[in-house]
C-alpha positions as CSV (number, residue, x, y, z in Angstrom):
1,X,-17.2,7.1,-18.2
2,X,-13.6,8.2,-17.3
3,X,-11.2,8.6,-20.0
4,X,-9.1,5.8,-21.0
5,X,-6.3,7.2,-19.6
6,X,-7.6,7.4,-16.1
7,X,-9.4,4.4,-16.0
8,X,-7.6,1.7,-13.8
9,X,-6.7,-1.4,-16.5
10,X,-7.1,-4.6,-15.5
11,X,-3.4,-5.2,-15.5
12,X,-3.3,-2.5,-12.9
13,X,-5.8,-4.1,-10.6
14,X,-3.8,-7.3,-11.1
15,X,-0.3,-5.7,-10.1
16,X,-2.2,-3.9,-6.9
17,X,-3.9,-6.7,-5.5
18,X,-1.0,-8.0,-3.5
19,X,-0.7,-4.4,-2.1
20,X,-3.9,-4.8,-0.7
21,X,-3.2,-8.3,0.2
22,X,-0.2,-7.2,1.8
23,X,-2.0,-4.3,4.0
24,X,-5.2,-6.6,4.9
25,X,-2.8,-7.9,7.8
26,X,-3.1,-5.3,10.8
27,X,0.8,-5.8,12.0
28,X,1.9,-4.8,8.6
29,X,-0.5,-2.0,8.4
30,X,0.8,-0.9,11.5
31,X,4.3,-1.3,10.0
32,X,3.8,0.9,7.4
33,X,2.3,3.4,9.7
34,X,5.2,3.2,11.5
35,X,7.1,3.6,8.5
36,X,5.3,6.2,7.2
37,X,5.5,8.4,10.5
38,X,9.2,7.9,11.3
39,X,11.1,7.1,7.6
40,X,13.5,4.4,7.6
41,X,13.9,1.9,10.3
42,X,16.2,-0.8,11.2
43,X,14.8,-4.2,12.1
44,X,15.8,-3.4,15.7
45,X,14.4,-0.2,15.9
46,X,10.8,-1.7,14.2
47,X,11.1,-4.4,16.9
48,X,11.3,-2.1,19.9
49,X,8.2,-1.6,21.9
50,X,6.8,-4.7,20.5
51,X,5.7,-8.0,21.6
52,X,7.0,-10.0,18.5
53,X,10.0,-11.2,17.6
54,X,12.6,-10.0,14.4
55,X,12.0,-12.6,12.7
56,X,8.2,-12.4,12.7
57,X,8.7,-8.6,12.1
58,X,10.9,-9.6,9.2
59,X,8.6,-12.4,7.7
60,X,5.9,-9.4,7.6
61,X,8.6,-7.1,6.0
62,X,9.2,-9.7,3.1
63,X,5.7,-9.8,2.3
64,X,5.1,-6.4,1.6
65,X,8.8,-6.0,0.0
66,X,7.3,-8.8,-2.3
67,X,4.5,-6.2,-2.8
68,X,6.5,-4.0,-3.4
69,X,5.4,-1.4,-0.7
70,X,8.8,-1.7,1.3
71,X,12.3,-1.5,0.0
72,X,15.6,-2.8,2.1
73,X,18.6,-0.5,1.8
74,X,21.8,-1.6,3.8
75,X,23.6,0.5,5.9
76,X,27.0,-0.8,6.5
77,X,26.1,-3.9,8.7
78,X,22.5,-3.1,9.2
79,X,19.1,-3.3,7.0
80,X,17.0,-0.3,6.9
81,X,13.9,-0.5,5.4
82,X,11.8,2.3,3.2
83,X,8.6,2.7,2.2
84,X,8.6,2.9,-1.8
85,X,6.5,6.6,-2.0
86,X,6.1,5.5,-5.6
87,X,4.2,2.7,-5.2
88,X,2.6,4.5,-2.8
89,X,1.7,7.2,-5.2
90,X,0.4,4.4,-8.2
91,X,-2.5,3.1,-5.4
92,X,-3.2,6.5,-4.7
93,X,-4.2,7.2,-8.4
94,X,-5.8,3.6,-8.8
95,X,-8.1,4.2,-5.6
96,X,-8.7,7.9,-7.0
97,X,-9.7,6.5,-10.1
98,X,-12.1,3.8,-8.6
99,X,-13.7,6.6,-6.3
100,X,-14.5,8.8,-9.8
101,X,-16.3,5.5,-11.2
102,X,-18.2,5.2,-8.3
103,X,-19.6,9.0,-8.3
104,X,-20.4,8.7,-11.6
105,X,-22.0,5.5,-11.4
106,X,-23.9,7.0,-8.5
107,X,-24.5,10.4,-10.2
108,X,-26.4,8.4,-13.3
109,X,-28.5,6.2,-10.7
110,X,-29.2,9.5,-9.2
111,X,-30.3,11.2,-12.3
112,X,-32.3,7.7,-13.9
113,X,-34.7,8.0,-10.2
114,X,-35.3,11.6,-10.4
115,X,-36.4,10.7,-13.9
């Protein structure tokens, strides 16, 4: 069993779950990709090259601002949005820590059949 300390809480998994909500939507995983690749983008510069409109691209920037994946900064007349490497980061660790249960639990199935 994994330390306290490294085991993901429930609260955790609560606060996560609309990150993964967020990214089970290919446009906005395709977004962040974006994102990701190129660093901060205006809303014109995310809608180049794409079929869909500003406003759809900003309804799918909301939701993952509301999940906290995104952040808008302005620039003088113009919204930029971020990805927030922290949050980032915190599902990361959470997934790291689910993929440690998951060898141990397999590691103790393994060793209760050779038995």
């Amino acid at each position: 069993m994994l330390p306290k300390r490294e085991r993901p809480e429930r609260n955790s998994a609560s606060a996560l779950a609309g990150v993964f909500a967020a990214l089970g939507d290919d446009t906005r995983l395709r977004l962040v990709s974006r994102l990701c690749d190129e660093g901060p983008m205006s809303i014109k510069r995310l809608s180049t090259g794409s079929d869909m409109t500003r406003q759809a691209i900003t309804k799918h920037l909301r939701v993952m601002e509301g999940a906290g994946l995104i952040r808008n900064k302005r620039k003088g007349r113009e919204s930029c949005w971020e990805l927030d490497r922290r949050r980032l980061r915190q599902i990361r660790r959470y997934l790291a820590a689910i993929s440690r249960q998951w060898d141990e639990a397999l590691g103790r199935l393994r060793k209760f059949v050779e038995e």
